[in-house]
Backbone bond lengths (Angstrom), bond angles and torsions (degrees), N, CA, C in turn:
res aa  C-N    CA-C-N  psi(-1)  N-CA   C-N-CA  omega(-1)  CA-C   N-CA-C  phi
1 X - - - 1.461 - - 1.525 110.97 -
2 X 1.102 119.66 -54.18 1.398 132.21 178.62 1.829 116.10 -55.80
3 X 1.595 97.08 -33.98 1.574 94.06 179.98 1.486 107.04 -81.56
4 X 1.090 124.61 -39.37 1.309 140.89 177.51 1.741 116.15 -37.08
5 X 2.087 98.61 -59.74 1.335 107.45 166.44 1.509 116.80 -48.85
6 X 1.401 123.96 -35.94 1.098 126.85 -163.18 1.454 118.22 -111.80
7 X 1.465 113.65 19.93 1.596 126.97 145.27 1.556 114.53 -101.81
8 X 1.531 119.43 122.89 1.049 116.31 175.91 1.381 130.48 -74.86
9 X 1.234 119.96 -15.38 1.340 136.22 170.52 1.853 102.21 -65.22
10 X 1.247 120.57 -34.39 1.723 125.52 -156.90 2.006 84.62 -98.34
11 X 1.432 114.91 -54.05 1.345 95.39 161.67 1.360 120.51 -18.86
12 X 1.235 100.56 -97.07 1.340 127.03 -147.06 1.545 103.07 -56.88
13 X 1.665 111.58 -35.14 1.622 100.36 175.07 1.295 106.48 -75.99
14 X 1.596 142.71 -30.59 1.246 134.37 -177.93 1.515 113.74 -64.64
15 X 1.763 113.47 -39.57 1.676 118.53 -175.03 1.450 96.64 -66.28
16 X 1.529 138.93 -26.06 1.285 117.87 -159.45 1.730 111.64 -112.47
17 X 1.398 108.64 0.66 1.571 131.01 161.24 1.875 99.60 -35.21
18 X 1.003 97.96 -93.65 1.469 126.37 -168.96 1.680 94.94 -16.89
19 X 1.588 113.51 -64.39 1.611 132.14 -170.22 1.948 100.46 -61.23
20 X 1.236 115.54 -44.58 1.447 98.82 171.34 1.385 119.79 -86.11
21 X 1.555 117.03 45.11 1.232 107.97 169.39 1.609 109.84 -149.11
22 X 1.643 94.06 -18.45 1.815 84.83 171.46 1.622 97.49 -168.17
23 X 1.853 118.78 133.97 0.840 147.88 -153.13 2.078 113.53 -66.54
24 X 1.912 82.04 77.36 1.452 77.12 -164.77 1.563 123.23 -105.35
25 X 1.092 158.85 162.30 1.545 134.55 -166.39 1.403 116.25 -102.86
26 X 1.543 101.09 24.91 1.632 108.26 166.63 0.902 121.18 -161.98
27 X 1.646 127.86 -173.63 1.158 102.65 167.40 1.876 105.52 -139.77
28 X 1.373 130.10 150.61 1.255 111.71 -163.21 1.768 98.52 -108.64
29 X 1.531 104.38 130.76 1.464 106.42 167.79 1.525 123.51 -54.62
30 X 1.087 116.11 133.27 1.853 116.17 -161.48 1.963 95.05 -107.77
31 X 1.367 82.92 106.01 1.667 108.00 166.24 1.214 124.24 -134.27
32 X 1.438 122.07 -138.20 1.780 113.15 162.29 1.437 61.10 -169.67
33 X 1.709 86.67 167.83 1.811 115.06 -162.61 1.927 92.17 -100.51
34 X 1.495 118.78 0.45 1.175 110.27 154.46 1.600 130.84 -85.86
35 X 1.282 111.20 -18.91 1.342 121.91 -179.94 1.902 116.31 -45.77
36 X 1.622 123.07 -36.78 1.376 107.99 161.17 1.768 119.73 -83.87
37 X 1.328 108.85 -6.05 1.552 106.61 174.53 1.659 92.41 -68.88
38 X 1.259 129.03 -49.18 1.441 122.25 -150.15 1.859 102.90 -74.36
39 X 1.809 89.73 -48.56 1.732 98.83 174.73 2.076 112.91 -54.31
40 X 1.245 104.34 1.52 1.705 84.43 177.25 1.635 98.69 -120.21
41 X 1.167 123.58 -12.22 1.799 115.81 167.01 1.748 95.46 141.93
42 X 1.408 130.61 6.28 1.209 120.47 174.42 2.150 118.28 -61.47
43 X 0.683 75.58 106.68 2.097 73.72 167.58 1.009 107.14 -39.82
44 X 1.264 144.31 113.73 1.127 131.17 105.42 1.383 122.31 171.61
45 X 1.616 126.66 -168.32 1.278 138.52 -122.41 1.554 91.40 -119.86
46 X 1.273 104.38 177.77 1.868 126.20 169.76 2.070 97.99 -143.59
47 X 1.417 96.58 95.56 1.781 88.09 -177.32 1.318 104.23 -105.67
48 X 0.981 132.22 124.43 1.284 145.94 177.18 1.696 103.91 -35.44
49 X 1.349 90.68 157.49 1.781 105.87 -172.62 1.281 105.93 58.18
50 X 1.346 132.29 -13.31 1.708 135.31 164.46 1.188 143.41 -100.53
51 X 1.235 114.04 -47.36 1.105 110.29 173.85 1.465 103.32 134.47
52 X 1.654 122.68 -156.23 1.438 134.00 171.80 1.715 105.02 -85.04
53 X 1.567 120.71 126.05 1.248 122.47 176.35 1.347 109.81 -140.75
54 X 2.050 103.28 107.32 1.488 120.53 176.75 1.712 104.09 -61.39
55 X 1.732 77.18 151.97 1.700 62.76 -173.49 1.766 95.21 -113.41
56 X 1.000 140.17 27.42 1.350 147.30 157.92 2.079 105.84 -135.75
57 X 0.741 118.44 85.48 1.757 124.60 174.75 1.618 83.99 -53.35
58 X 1.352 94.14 146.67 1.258 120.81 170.88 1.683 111.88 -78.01
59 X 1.086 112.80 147.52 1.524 116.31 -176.96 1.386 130.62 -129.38
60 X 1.521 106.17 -37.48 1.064 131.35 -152.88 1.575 120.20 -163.15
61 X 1.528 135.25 155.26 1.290 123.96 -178.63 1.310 129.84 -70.54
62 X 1.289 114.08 7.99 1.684 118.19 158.76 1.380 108.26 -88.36
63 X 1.370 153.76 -22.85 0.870 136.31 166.63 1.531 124.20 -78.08
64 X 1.121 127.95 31.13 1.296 146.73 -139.88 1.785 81.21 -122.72
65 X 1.126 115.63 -40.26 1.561 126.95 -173.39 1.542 114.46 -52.83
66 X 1.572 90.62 -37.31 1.678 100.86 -168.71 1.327 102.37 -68.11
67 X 1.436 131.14 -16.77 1.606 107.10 169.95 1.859 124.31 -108.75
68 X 0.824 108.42 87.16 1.479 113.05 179.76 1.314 125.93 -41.36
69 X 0.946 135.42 167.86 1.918 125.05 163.44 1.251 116.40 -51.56
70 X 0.906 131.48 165.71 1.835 147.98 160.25 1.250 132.83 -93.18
71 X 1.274 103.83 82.13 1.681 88.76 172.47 1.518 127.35 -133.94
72 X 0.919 103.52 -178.20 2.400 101.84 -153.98 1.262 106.30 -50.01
73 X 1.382 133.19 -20.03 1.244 127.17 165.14 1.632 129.40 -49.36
74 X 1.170 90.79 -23.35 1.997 115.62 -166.58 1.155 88.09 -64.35
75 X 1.559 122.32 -76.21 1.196 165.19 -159.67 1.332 138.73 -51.02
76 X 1.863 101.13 -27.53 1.883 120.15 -153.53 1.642 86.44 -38.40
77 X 1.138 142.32 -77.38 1.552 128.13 -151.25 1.506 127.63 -43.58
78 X 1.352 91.42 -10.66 1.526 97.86 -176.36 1.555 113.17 -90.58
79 X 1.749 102.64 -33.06 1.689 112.03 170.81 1.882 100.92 -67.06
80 X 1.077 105.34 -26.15 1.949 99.20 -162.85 1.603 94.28 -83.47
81 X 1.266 134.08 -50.16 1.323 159.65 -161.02 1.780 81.56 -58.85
82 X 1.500 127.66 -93.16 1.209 147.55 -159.99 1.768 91.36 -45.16
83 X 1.482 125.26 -59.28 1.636 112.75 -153.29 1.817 93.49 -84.88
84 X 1.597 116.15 -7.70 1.730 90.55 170.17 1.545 105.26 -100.51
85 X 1.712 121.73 2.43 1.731 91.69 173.79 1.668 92.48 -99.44
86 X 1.777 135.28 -5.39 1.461 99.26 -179.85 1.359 83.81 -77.75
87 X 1.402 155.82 -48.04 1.290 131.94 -123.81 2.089 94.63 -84.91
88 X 1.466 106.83 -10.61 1.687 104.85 161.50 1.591 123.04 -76.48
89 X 1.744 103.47 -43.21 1.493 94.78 174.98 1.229 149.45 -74.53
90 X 1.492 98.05 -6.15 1.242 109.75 177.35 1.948 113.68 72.91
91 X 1.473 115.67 -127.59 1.289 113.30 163.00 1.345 118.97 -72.93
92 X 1.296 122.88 -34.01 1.211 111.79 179.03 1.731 123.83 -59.39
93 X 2.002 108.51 128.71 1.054 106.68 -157.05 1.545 99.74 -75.77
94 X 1.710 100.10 168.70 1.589 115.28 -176.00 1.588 101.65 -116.05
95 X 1.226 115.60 121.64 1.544 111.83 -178.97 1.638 102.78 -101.90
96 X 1.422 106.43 133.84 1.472 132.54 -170.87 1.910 87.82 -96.15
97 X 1.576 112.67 155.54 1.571 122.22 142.38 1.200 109.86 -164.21
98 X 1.156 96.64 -179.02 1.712 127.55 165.02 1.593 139.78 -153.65
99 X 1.033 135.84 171.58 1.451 126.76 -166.30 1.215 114.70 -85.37
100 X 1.440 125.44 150.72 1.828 117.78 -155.94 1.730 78.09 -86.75
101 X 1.295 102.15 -162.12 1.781 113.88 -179.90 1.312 111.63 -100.87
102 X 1.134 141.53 -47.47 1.618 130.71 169.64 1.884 94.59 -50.46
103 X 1.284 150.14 -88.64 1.357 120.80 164.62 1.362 129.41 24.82
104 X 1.262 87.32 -82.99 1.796 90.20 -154.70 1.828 81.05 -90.46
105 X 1.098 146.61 13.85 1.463 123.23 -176.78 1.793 92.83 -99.32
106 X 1.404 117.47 -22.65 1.478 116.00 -172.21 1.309 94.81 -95.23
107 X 1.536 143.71 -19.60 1.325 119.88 164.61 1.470 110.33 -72.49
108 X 1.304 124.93 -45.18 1.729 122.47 161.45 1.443 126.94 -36.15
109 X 1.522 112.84 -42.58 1.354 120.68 171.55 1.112 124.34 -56.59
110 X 1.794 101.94 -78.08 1.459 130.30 -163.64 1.557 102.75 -54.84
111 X 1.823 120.33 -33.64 1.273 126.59 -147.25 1.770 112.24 64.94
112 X 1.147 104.51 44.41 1.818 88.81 169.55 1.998 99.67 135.11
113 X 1.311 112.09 163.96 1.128 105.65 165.47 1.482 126.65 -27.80
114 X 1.667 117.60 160.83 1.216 110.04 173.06 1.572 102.51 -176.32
115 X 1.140 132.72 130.20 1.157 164.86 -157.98 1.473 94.48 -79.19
116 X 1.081 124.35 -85.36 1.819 136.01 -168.71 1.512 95.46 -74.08
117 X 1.251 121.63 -62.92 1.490 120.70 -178.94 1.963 90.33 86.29
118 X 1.417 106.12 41.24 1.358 114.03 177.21 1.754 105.92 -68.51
119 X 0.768 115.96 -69.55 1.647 116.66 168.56 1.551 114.62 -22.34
120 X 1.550 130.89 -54.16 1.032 123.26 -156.22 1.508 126.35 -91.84
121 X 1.784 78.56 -19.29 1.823 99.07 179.90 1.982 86.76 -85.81
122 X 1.035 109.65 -32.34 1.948 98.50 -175.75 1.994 102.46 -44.52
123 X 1.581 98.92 -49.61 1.202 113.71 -158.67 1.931 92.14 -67.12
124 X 0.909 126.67 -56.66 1.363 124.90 -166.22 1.153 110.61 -66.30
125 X 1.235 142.78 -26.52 1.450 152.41 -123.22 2.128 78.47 -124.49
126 X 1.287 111.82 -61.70 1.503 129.00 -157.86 1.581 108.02 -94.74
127 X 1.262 125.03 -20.59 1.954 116.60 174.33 1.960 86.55 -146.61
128 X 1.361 104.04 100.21 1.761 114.83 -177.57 2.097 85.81 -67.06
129 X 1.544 113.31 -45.82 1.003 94.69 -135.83 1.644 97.85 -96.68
130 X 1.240 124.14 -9.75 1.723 130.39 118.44 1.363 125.23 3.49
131 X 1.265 93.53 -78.86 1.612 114.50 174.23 1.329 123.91 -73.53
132 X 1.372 132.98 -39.21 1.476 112.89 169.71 1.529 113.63 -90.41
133 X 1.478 120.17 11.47 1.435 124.50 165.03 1.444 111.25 -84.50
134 X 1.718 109.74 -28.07 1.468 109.62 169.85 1.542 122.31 -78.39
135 X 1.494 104.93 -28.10 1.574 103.86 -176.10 1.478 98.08 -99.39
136 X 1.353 142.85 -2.65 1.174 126.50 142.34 1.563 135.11 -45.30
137 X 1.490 100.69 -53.90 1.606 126.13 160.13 1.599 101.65 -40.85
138 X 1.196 105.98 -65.76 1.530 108.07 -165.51 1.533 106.18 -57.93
139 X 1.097 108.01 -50.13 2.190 119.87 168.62 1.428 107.18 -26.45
140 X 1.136 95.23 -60.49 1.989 106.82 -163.27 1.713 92.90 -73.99
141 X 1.056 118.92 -40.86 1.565 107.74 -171.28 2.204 102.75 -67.65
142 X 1.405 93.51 -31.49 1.808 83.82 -165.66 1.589 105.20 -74.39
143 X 1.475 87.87 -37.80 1.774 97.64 -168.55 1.943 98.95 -57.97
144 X 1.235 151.47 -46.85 1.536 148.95 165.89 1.381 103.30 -52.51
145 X 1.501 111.91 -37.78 1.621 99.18 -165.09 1.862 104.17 -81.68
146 X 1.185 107.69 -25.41 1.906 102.16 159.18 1.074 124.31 -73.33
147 X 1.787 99.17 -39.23 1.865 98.40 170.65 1.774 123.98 -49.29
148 X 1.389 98.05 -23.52 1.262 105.35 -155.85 1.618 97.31 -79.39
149 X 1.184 122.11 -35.98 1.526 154.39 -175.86 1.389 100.56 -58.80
150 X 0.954 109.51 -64.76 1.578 128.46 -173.87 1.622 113.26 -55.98
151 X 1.259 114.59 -49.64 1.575 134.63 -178.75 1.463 89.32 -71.31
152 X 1.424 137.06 -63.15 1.298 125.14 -170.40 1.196 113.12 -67.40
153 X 2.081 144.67 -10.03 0.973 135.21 145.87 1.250 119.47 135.64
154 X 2.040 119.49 29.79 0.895 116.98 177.24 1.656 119.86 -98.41
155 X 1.244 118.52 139.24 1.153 125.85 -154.87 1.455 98.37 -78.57
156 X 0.960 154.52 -51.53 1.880 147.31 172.94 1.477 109.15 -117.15
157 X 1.423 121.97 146.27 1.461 125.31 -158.09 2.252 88.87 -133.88
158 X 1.515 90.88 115.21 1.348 98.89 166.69 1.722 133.36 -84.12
159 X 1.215 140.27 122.18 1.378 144.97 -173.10 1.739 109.80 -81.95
160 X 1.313 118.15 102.96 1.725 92.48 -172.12 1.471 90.22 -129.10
161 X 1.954 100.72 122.12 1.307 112.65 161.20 0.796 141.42 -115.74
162 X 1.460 92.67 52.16 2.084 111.27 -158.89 0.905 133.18 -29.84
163 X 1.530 115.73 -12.14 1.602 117.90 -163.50 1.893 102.78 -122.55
164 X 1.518 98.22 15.63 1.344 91.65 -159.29 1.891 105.67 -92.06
165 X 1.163 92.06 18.49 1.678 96.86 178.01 1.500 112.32 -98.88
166 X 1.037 116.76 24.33 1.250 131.73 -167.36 1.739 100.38 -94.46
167 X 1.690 96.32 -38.35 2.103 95.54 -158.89 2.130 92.22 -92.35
168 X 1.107 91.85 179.44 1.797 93.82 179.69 1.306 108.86 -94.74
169 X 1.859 126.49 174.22 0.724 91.15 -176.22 1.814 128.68 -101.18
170 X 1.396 108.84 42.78 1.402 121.92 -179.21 1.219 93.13 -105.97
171 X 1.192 147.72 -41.10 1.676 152.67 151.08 1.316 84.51 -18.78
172 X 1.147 117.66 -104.20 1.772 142.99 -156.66 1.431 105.06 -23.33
173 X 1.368 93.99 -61.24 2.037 105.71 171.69 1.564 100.42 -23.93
174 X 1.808 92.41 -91.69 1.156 108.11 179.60 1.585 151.71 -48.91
175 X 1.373 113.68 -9.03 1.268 124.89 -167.30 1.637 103.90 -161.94
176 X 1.175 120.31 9.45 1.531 105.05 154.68 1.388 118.98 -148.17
177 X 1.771 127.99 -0.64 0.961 145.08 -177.42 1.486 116.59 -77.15
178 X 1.275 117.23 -31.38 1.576 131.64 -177.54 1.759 98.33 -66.14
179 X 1.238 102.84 -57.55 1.209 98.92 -172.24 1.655 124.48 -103.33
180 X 1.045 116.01 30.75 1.833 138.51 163.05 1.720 85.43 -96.98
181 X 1.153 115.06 -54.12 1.588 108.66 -162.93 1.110 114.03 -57.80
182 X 1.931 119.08 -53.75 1.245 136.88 167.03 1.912 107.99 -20.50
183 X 1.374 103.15 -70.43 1.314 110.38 -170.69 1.260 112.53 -36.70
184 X 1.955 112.64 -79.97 1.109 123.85 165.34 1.804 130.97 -4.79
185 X 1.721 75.88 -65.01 1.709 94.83 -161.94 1.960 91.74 -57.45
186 X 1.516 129.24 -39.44 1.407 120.67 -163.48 1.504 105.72 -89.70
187 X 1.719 130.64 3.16 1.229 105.20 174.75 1.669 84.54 -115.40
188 X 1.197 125.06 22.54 1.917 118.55 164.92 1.578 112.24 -47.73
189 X 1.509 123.57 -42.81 1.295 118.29 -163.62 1.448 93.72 -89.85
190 X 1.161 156.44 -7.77 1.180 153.10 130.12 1.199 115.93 -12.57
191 X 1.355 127.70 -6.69 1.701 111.75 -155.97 1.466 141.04 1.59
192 X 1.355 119.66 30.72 1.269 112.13 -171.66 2.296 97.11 -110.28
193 X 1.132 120.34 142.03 1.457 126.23 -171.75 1.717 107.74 -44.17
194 X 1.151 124.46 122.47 0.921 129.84 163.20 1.972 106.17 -97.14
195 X 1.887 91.62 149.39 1.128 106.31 -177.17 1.879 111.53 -135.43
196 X 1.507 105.25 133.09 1.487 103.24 170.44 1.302 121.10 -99.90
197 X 1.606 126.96 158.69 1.554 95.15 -170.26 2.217 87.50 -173.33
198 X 1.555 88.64 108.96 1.672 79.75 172.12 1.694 112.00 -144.53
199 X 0.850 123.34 -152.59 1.322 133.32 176.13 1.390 141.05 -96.46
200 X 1.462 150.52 135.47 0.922 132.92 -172.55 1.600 126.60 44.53
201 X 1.574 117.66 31.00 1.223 123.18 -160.85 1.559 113.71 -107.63
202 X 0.885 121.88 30.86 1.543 136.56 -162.57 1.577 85.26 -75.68
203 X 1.179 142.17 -27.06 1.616 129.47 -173.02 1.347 114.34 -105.40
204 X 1.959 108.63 10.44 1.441 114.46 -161.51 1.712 89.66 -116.87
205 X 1.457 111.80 -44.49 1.326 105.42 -166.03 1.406 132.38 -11.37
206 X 1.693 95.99 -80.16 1.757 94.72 158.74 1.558 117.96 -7.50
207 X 1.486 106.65 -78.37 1.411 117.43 -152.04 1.401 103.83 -63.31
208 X 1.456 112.07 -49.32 1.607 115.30 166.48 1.271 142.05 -51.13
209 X 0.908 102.24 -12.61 2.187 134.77 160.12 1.224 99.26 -72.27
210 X 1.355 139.51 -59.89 1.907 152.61 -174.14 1.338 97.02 -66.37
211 X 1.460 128.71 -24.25 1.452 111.16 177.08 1.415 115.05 -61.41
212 X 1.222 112.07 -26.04 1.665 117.27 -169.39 1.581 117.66 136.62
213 X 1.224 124.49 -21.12 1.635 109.57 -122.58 1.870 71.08 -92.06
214 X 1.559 96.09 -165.01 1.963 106.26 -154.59 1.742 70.68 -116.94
215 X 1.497 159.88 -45.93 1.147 139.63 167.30 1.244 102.89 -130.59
216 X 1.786 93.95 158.58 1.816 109.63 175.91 1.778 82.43 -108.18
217 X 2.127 62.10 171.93 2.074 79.54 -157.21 2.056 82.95 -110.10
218 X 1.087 127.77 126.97 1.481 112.79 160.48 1.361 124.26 -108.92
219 X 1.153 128.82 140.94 1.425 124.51 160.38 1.364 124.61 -49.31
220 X 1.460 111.37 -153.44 1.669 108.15 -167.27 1.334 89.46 -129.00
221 X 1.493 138.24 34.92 1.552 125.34 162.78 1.401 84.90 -100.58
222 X 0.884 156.62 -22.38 1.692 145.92 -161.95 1.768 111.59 -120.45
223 X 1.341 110.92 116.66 1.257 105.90 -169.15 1.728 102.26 -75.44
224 X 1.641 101.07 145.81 1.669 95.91 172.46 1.579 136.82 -49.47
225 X 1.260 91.54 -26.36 1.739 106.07 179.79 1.815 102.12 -61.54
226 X 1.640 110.84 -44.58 0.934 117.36 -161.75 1.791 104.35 -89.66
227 X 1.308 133.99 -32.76 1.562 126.76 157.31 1.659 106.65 -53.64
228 X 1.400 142.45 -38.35 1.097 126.74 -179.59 1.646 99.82 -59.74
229 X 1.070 131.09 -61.77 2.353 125.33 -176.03 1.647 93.07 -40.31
230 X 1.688 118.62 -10.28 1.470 79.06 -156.64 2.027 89.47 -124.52
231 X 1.137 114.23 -5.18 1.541 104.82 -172.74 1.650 91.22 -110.06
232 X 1.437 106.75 148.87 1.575 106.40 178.81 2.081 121.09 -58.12
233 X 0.869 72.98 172.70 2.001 79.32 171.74 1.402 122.05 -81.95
234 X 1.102 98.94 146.87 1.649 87.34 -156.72 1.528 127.52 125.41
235 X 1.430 103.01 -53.07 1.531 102.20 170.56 1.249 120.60 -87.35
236 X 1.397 127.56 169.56 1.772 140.83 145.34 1.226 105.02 -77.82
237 X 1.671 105.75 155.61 1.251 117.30 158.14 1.509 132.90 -106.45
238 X 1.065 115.61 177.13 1.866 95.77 -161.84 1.629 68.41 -138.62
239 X 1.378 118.32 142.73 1.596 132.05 144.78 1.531 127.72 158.55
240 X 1.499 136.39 -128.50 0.873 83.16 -36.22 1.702 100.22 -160.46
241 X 1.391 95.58 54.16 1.774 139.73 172.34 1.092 94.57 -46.34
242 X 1.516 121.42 131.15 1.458 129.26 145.19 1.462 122.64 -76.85
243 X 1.055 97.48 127.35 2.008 109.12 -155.41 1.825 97.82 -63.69
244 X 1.712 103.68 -41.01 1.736 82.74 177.23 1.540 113.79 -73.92
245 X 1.304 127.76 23.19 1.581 112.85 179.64 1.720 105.31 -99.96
246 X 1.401 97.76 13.58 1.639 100.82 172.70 1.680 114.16 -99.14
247 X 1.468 103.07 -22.48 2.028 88.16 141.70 1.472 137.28 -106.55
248 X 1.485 108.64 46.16 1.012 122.90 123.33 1.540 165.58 -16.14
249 X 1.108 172.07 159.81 1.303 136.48 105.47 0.991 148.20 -36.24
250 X 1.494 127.97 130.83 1.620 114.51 -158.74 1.549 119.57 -37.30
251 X 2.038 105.19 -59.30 1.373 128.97 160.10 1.679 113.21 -0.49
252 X 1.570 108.66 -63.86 1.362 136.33 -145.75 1.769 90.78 -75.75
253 X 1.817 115.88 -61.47 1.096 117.30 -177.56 1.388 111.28 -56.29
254 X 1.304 127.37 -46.66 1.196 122.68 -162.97 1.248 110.79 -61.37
255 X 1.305 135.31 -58.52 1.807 127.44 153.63 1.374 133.82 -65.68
256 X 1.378 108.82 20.80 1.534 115.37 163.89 1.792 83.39 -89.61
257 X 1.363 98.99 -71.00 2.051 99.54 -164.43 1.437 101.95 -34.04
258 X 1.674 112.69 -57.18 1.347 100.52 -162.82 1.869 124.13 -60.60
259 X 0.941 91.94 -9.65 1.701 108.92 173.39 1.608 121.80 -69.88
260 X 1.655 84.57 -56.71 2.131 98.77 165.17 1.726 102.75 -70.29
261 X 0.899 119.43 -40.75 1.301 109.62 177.93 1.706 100.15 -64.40
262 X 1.175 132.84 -94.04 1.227 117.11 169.61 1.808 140.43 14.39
263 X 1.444 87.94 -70.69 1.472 99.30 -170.97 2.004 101.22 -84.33
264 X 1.414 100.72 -16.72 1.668 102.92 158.50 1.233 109.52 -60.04
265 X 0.846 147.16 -53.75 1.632 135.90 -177.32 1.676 114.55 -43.62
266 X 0.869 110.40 -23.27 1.487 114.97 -172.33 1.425 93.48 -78.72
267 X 1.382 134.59 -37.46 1.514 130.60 -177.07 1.783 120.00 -51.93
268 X 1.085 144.75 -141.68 1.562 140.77 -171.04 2.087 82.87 -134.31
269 X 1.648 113.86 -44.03 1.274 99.52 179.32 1.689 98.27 -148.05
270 X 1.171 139.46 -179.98 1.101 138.87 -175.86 1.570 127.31 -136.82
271 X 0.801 157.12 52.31 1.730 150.36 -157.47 1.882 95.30 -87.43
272 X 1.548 92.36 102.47 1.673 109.98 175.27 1.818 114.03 -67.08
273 X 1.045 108.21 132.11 1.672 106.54 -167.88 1.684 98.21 -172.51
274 X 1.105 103.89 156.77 1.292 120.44 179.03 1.612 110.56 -50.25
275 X 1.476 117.35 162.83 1.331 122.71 178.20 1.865 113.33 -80.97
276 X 1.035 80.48 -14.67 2.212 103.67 -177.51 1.298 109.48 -162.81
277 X 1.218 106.99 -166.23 2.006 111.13 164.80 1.074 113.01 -92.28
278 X 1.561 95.95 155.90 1.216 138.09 -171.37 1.630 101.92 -44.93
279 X 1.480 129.92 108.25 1.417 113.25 169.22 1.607 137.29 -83.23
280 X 1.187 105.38 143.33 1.433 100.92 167.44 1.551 143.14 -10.75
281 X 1.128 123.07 85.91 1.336 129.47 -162.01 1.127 124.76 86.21
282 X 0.985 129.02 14.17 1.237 127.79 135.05 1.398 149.51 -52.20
283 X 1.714 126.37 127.86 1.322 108.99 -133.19 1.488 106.68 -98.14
284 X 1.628 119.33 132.12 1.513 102.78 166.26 1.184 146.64 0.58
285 X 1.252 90.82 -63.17 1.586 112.76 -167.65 1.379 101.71 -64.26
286 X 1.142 110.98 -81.98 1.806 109.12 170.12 1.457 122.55 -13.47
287 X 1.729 118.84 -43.43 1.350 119.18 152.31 0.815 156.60 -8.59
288 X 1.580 94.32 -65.06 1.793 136.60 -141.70 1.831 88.32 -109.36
289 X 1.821 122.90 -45.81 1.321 91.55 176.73 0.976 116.48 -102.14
290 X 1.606 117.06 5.58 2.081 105.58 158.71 1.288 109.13 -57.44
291 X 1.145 124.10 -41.96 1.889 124.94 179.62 1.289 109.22 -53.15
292 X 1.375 117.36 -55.00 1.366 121.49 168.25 1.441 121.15 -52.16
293 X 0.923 132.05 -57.87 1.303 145.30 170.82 1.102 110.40 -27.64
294 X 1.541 120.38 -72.83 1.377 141.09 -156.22 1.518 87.00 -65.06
295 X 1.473 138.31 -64.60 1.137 142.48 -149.15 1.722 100.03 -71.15
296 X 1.307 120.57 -30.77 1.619 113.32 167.06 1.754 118.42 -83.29
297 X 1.125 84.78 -34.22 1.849 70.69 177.13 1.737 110.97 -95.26
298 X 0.939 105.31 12.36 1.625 109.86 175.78 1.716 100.26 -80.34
299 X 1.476 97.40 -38.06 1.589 96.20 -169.12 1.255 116.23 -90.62
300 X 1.653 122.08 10.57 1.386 130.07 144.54 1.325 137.54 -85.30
301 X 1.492 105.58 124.67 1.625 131.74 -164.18 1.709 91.34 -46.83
302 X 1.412 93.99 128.71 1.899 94.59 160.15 1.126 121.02 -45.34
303 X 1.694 112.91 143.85 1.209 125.78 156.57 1.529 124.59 -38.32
C-alpha cells in the first residue's frame, strides 16, 4: 500500500480507476492519511487485514523527535502524481486530504488500530500538555501535507478524523478543536473548499462546523435534515448513504438515496456520497447505478 502511494504512475492509475467505471463528479487522490507520518521518519507499516502499524508507539516526549516537519522534498510523488492526473482531468475536480489529529495521534499512540482508543484517551485525559504538543506536531505536519496538495493543484482538500467520534463533546472542545481549527484556519487563504469528515460524530457536528472547514462530511446515523439543526449556517453537507445498504436490493437503495437526497435539500449545499467507504464486496454494479441515479433525480425539481 505504502509503495503504491508513493509511485506516481500507480497513483494516478489507481485515482483515475474509479472515473472509468462509474459516472462520478470527481475524482479522489489515492493516498492514506499515513503517508506524511511515514514521509517525516515515523516506523511503520500498512499490513493487510489491519491497518497502519507503528512500530515504536509513542509514549513519552522524546518520541516527539521521531516526527520532523514536512516539506515537498518528503513528498516529490505526490507533487508529480497530483500535476499528471489534473493535467488528465481536465475540469473535473481532484480532491486532495489528510488525517485530522486525534487520527493520526491514536495510530501514534495505540501503535495500530484500536477499538477503545484506551491508550490515547489515557494520554490526553493524564499529560494535557503531552497531548497538545503531539497534536500540534501532528497540525504542522497535515497543514504542509495539504499545502503541498494544494500548490500541486487540487481543487478541494478533505480533513478525515475517522476515529474522532470516539472522545465527547467537551473532549473535542478541549483537546481536539484548537487544532482542527488551526489547520483549517492556515489553508483559508488558499481558496480552494475545504471539507470535514469523521465518524460516529453525530454529537460533534456542531463543533466540527466551528472548526472552519467550507463542508461537514456526515455519516448515515444522523439524518441530513437533522445535521443541518445541528451544524451552523453557512456550511454544506457531504453524505450520507449507509455503505451496507449497497447489498441490498436495488429497489431498497434507490429510496434510501432518494430520501438522503431529499432531506439534502434542506442543507445550504449538498455533495451526495456515502456515509463512509465503500465496503468490501460490494458489487460494482450497485455503484455504477447509485451514481446514475443520484445524477437523474438530483435534476428533478422538488416535490
Amino acid at each position: 500500500m505504502l509503495e503504491a502511494c508513493a509511485r506516481p504512475d500507480l497513483v494516478v492509475e489507481i485515482t483515475l480507476q474509479p472515473l472509468r467505471r462509474y459516472d462520478v463528479d470527481a475524482a479522489i487522490f489515492f493516498s492514506d492519511i499515513v503517508v506524511p507520518l511515514k514521509a517525516v521518519g515515523v516506523g511503520l507499516d500498512i499490513r493487510p487485514g489491519v491497518g497502519p502499524v507503528v512500530e515504536h508507539p509513542l509514549r513519552d516526549a522524546s518520541d516527539l523527535n521521531r516526527m520532523r516537519p514536512l516539506v515537498p522534498g518528503d513528498v516529490p510523488f505526490v507533487t508529480e502524481a497530483i500535476n499528471a492526473l489534473v493535467a488528465q482531468l481536465g475540469p473535473r475536480p481532484l480532491i486532495g486530504f489528510a488525517g485530522g489529529p486525534f487520527t493520526l495521534a491514536s495510530y501514534l499512540v495505540e501503535g495500530g488500530p484500536s477499538k477503545n482508543h484506551e491508550r490515547t484517551k489515557a494520554l490526553m485525559y493524564a499529560d494535557p500538555r503531552l497531548w497538545h504538543a503531539l497534536l500540534d506536531r501532528l497540525a504542522d505536519i497535515t497543514i504542509s501535507f495539504l499545502q503541498i496538495q494544494i500548490a500541486a493543484g487540487v481543487s478541494a482538500v478533505q480533513l478525515f478524523d475517522s476515529w474522532v467520534g470516539a472522545v465527547s463533546p467537551d473532549d473535542y472542545r478541549r483537546s481536539v478543536l484548537p487544532h482542527s481549527r488551526r489547520i483549517f484556519k492556515a489553508l483559508e487563504s488558499a481558496g480552494v473548499p475545504r471539507i470535514h469528515f469523521g465518524v460516529g460524530t453525530g454529537e460533534l457536528l456542531g463543533l466540527m462546523g466551528e472548526a472552519g472547514a467550507d463542508v461537514v462530511g456526515v455519516d448515515w446515523r444522523v439524518p441530513l435534515d437533522e445535521a443541518v439543526r445541528r451544524v451552523e449556517p453557512g456550511k454544506a453537507l457531504q453524505g450520507n448513504l449507509d455503505p451496507a445498504l449497497l447489498f441490498a436490493p436495488w429497489d431498497t437503495i434507490r429510496e434510501r438515496a432518494r430520501d438522503v437526497l431529499g432531506r439534502g435539500r434542506a442543507a445550504e449545499g449538498h455533495i451526495f456520497n456515502l456515509g463512509h467507504g465503500v465496503l468490501p464486496g460490494t458489487h460494482p454494479d450497485a455503484l455504477a447505478r447509485l451514481a446514475d441515479f443520484v445524477h437523474t433525480e438530483s435534476m428533478r425539481a422538488p416535490a
